[in-house]
DOZAVEX-944279 format. One line per 5 residues: their letters; for each residue x, y, z of N, C-alpha, C, O. Coordinates in steps of 0.2 Angstrom, whole numbers, m for minus. Example, Ala and Ser with C-alpha at 12.3 -4.5 7.8 and 13.67 -1.06 7.14 Angstrom:
<pts>
AS> 66/m28/39/62/m22/39/66/m16/39/71/m17/42; 64/m11/35/68/m5/36/64/0/39/67/6/40
</pts>
This chain:
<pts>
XXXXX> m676/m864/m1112/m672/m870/m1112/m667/m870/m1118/m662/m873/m1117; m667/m865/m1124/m664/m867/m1130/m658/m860/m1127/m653/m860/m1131; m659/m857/m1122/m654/m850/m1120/m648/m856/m1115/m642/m856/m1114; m653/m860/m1112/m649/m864/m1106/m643/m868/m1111/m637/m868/m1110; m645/m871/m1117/m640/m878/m1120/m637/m873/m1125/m633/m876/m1130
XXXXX> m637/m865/m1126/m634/m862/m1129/m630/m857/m1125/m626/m852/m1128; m631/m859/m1117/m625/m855/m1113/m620/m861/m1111/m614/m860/m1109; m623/m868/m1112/m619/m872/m1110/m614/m873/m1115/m608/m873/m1112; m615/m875/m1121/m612/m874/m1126/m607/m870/m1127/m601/m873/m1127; m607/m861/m1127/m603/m856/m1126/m599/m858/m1121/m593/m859/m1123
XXXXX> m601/m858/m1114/m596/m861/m1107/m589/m867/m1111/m583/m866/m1111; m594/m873/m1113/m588/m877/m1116/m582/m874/m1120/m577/m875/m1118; m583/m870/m1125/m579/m869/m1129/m575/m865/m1128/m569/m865/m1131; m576/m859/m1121/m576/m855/m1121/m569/m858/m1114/m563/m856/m1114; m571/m862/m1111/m565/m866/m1105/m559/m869/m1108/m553/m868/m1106
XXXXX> m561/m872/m1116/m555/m875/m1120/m550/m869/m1121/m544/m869/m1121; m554/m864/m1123/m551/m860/m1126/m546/m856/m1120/m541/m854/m1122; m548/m854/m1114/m544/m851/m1108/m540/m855/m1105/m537/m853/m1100; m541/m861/m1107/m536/m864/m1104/m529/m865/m1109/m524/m866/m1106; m530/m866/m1114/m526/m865/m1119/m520/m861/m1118/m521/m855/m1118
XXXXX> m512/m864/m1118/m508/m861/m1117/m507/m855/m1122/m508/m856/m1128; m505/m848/m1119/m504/m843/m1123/m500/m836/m1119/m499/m836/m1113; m499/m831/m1123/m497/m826/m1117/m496/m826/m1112/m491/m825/m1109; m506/m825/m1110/m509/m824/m1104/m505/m829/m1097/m503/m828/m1091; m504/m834/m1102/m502/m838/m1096/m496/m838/m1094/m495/m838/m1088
XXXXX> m492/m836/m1097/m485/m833/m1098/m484/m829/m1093/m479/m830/m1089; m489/m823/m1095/m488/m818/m1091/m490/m819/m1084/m486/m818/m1079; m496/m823/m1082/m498/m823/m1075/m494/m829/m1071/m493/m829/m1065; m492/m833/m1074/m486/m838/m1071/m481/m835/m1068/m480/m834/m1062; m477/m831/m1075/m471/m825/m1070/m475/m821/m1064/m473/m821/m1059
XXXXX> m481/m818/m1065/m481/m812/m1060/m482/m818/m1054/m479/m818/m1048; m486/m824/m1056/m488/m827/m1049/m480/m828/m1044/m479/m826/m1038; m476/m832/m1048/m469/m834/m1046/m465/m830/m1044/m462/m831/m1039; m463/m824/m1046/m460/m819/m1047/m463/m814/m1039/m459/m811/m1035; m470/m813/m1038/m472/m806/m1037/m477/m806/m1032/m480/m801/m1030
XXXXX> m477/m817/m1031/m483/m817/m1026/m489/m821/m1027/m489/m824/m1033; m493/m821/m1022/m501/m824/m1023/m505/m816/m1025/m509/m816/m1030; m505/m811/m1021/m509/m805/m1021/m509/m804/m1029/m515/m804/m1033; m503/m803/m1031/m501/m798/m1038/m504/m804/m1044/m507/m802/m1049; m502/m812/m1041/m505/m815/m1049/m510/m815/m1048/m511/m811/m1053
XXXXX> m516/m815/m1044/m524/m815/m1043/m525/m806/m1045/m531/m806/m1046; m522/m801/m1046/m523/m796/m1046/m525/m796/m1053/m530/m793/m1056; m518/m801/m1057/m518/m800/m1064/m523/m804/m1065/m525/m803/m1071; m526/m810/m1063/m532/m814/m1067/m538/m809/m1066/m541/m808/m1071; m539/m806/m1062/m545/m801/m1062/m544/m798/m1068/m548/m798/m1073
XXXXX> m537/m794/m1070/m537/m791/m1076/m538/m795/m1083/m539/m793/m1088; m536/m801/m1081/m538/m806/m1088/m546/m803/m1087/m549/m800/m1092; m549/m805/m1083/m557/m808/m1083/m559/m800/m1085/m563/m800/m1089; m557/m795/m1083/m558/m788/m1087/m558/m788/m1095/m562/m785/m1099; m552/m791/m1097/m553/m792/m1102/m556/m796/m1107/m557/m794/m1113
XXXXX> m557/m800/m1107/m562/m804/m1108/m568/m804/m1106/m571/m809/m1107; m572/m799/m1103/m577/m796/m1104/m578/m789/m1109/m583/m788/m1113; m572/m785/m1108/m571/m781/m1114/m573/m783/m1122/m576/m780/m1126; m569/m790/m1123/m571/m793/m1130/m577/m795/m1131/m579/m793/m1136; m580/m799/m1124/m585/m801/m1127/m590/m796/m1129/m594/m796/m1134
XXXXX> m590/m789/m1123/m595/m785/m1125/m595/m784/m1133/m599/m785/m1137; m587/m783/m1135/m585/m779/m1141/m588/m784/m1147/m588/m783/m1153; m590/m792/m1144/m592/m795/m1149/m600/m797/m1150/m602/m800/m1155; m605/m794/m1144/m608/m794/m1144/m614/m787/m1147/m620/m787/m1148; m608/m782/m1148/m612/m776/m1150/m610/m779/m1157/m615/m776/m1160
XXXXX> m607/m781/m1160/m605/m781/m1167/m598/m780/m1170/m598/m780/m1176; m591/m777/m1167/m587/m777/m1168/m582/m781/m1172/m577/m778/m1174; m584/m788/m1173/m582/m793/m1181/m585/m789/m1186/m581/m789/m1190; m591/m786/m1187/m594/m785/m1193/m590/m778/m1194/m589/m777/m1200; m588/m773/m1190/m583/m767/m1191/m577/m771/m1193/m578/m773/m1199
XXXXX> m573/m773/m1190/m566/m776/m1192/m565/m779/m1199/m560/m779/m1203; m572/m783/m1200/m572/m784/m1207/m573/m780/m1212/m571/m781/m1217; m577/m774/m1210/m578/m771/m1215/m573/m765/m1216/m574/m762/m1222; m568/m764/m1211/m563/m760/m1210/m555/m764/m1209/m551/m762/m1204; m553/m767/m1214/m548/m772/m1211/m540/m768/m1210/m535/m770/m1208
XXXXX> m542/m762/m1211/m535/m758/m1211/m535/m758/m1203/m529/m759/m1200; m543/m758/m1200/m542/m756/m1192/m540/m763/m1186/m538/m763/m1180; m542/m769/m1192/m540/m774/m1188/m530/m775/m1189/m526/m777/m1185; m529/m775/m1194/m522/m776/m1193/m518/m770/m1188/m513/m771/m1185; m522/m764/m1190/m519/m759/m1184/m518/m761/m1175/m515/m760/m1170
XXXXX> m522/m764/m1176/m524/m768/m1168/m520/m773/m1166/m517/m774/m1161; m519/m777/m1172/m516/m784/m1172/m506/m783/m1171/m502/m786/m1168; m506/m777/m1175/m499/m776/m1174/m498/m771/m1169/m492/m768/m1169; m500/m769/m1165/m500/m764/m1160/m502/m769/m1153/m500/m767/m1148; m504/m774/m1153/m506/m779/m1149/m497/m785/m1150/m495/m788/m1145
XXXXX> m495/m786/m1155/m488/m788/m1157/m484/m785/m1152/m482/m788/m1147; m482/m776/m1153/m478/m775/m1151/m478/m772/m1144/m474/m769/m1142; m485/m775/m1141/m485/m775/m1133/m484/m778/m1130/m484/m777/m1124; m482/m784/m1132/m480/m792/m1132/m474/m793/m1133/m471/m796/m1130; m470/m788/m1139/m463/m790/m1140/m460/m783/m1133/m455/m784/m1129
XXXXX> m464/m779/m1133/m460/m774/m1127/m460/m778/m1120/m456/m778/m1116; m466/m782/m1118/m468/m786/m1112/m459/m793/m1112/m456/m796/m1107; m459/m792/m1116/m455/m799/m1116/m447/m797/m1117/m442/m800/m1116; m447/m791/m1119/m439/m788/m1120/m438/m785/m1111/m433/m786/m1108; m443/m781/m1108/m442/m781/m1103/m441/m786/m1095/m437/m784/m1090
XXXXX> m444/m792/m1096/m443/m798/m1095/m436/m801/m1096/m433/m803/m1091; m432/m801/m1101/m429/m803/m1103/m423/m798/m1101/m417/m800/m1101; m424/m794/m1100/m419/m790/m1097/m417/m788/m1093/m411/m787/m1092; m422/m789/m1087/m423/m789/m1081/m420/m796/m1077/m420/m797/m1071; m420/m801/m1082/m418/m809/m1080/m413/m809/m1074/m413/m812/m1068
XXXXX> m408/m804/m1076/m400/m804/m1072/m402/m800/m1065/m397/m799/m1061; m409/m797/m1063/m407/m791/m1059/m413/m795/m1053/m418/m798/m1055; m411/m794/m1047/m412/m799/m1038/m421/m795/m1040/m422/m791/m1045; m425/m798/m1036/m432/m798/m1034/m430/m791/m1029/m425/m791/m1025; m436/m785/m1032/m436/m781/m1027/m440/m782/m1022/m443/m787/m1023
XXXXX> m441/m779/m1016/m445/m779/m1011/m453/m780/m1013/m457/m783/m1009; m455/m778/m1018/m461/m777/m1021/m464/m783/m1024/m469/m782/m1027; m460/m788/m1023/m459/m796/m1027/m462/m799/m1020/m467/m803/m1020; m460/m796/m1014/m464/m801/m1009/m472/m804/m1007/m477/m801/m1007; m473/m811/m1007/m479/m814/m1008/m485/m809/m1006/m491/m810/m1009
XXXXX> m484/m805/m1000/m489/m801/m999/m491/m795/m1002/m495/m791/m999; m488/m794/m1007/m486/m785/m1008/m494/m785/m1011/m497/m789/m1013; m495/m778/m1010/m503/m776/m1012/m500/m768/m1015/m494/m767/m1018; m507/m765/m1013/m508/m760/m1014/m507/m757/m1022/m511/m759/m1027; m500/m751/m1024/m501/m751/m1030/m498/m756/m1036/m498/m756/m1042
XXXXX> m493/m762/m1032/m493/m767/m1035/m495/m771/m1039/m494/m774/m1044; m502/m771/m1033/m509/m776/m1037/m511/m772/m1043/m512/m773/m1049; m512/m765/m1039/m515/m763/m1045/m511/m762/m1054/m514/m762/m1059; m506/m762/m1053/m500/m762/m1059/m500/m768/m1062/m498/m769/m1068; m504/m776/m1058/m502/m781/m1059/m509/m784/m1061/m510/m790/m1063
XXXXX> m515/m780/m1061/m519/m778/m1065/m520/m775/m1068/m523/m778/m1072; m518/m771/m1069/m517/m767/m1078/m512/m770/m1083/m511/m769/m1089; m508/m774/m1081/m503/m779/m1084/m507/m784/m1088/m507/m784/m1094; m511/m788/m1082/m514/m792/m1085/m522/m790/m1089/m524/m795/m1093; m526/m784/m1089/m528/m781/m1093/m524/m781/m1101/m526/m783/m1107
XXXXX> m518/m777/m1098/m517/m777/m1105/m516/m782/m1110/m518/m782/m1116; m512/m786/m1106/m509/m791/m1108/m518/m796/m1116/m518/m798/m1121; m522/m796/m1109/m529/m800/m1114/m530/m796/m1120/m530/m799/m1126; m530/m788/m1118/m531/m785/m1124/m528/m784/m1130/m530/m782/m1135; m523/m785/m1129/m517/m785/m1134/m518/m790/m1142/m516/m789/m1148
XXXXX> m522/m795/m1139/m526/m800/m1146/m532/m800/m1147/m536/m803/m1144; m533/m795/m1153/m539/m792/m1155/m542/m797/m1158/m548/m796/m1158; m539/m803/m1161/m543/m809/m1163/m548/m813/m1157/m552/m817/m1158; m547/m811/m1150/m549/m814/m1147/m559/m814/m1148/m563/m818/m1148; m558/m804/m1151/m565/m804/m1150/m569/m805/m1156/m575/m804/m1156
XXXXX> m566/m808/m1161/m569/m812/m1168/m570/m819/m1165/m576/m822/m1166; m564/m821/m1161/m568/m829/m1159/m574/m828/m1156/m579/m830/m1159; m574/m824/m1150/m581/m824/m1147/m586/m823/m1150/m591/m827/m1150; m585/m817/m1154/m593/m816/m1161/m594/m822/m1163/m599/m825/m1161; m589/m828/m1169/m588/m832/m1169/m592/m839/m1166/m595/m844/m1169
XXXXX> m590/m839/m1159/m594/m845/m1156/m600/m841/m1153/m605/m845/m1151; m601/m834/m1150/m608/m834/m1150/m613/m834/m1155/m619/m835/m1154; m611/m832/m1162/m615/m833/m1167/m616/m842/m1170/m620/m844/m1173; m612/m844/m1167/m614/m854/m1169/m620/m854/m1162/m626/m856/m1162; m619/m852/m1159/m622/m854/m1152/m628/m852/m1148/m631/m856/m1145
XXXXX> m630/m844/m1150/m634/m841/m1148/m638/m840/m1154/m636/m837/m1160; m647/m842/m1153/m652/m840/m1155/m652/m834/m1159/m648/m830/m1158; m657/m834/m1164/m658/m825/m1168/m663/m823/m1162/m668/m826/m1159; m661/m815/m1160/m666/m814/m1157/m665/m816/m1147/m669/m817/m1144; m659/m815/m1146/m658/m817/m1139/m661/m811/m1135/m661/m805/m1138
XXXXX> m661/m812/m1131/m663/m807/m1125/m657/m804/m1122/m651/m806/m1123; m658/m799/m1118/m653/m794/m1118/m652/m800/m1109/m646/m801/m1106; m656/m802/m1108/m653/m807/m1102/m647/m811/m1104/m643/m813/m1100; m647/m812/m1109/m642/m821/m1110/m636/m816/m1112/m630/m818/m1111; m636/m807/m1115/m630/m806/m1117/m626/m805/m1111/m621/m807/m1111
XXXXX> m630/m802/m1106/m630/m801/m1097/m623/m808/m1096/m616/m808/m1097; m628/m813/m1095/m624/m818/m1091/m618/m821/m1098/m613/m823/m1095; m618/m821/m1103/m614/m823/m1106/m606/m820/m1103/m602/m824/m1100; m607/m811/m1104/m602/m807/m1100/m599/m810/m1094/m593/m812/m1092; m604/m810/m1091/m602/m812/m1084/m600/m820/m1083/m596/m822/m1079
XXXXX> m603/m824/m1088/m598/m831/m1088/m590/m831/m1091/m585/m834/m1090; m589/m826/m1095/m584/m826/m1098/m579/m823/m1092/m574/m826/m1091; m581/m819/m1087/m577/m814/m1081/m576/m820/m1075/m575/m817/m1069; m578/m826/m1075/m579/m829/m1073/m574/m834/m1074/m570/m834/m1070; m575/m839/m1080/m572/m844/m1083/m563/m842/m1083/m558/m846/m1083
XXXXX> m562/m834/m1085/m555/m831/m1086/m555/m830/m1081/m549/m833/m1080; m556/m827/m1075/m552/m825/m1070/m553/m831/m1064/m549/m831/m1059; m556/m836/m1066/m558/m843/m1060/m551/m848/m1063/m548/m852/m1059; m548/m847/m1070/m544/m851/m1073/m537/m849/m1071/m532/m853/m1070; m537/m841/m1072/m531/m838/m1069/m528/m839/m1063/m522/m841/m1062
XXXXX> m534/m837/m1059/m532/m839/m1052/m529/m844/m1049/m524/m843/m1046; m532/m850/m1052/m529/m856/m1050/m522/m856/m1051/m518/m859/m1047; m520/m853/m1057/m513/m853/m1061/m510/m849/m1055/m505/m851/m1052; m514/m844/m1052/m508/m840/m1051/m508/m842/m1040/m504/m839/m1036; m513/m847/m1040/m511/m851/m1034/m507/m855/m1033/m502/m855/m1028
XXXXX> m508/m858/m1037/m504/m864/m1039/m496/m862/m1040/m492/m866/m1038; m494/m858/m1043/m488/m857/m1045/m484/m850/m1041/m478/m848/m1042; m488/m848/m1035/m485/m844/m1030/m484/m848/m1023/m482/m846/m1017; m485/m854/m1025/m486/m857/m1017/m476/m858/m1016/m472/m856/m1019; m475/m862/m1009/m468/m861/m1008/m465/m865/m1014/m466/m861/m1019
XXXXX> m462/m871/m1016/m459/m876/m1020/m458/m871/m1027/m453/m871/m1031; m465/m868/m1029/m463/m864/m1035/m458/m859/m1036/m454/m859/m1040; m459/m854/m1032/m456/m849/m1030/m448/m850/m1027/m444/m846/m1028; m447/m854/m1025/m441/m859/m1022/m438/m859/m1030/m433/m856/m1032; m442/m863/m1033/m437/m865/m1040/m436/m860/m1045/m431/m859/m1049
XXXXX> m441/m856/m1043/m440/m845/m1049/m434/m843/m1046/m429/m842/m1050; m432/m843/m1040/m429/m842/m1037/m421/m843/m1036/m417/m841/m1032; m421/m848/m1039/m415/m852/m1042/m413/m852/m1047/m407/m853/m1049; m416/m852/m1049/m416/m852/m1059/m420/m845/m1063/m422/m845/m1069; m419/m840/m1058/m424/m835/m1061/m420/m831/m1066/m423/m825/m1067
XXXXX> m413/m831/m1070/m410/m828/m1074/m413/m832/m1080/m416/m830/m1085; m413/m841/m1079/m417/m844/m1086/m423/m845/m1087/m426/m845/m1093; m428/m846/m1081/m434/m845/m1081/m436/m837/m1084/m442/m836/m1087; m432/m831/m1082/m436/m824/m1084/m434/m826/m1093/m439/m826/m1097; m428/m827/m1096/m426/m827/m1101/m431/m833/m1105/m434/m831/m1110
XXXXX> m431/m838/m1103/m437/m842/m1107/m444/m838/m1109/m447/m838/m1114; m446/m835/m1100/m453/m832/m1103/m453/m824/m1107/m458/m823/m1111; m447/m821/m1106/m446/m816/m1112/m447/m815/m1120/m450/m812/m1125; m442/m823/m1118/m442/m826/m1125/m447/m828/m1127/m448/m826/m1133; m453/m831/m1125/m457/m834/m1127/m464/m830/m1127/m468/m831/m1131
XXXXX> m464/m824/m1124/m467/m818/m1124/m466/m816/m1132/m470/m817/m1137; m460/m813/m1131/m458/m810/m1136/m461/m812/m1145/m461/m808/m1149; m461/m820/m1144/m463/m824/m1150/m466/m823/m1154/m467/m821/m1159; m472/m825/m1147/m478/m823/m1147/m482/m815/m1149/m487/m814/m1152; m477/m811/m1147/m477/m805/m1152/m477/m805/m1158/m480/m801/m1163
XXXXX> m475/m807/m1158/m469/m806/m1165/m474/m811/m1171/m475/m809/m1176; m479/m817/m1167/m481/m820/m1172/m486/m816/m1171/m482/m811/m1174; m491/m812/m1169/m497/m808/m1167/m496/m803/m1172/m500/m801/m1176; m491/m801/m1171/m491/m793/m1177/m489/m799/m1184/m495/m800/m1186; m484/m803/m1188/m483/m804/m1193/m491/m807/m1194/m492/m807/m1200
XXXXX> m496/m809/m1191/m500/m813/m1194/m507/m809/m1197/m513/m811/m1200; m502/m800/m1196/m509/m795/m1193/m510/m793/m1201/m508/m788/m1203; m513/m796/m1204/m515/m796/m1215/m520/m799/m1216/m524/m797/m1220; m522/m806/m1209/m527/m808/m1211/m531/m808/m1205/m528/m807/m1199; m539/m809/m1206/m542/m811/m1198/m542/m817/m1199/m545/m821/m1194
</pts>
């Protein structure tokens, strides 16, 4: 019973937290708008990839290395910055240039797969994510859990991020959206560039502390 109201608890925090405007959403809005229904659902899988990656990495213990190795954490954090400042200068660059064939709402194949490893990357680029996790699984979870709860924890996390993305990237491929990328897609790419890029920029400057 105390594994049930301590997976409930994680699930809560853990929805606040993925819903939470940040990169991720950034990036799977653009691909959704821009690239289709197939490609943004490609990239939330890749979210939900990654965000099982963390969790694993917070579940083995990876906050207690970061702390005890803090050269390793700001290495991450500013390498995580300037994949974020590359994501968003290419974005921005591309603002002025027509939707290629490969933008079409159907497109698959090695598209998706590209727009999975995007969105992969993209989660992993914030190495703070997997200090949060340690963080609220250690409020949350029992001494002494079973190797079942770390099981399902993973798999709620791959769950909650790619069930949250999805919707994002339904929602914002459907026609009216796309209609509007499509019209204004020189200042919409330039805003999300911009705002990519920021976001970089604050990820690596803040890479000193955990």
């Amino acid at each position: 019973m105390n594994e049930i109201f301590s997976l409930a608890g994680i699930v809560g925090v853990l929805i606040v937290g993925t819903v939470s405007p940040g990169p991720s959403f950034v990036m799977i809005a653009r691909t959704a708008v821009c690239a289709g229904r197939v490609n943004g659902l490609a990239a939330a899988v890749g979210m939900g990839l990654g965000g099982v990656v963390f969790a694993v990495a917070a579940l083995v213990g990876l906050q207690a290395v970061l702390v005890s190795v803090p050269a390793l954490y700001v290495a991450l954090k500013i390498g995580g910055g300037i994949y974020l400042l590359y994501l968003g200068v290419m974005i921005w660059r591309g603002a002025k240039q027509p939707l290629a064939a490969q933008a079409a709402p159907g497109d698959g194949g090695g598209g998706a797969l590209r727009s999975l490893l995007l969105g992969l990357g993209t989660q992993l680029s914030n190495p703070k994510a997997a200090i949060v996790y340690a963080s609220v699984f250690a409020a949350f979870l029992p001494n002494g859990a079973v190797l079942a709860v770390g099981i399902a924890i993973t798999a709620l996390v791959f769950v909650i991020e790619t069930t949250w993305y999805a919707l994002v990237a339904v929602m914002l491929s459907a026609a009216q959206p796309r209609r509007t990328y499509l019209c204004c897609k020189r200042w919409i790419d330039r805003a999300a560039g911009g705002v990519m890029a920021a976001l970089g920029l604050k990820l690596a400057s803040s890479a000193h502390s955990l």
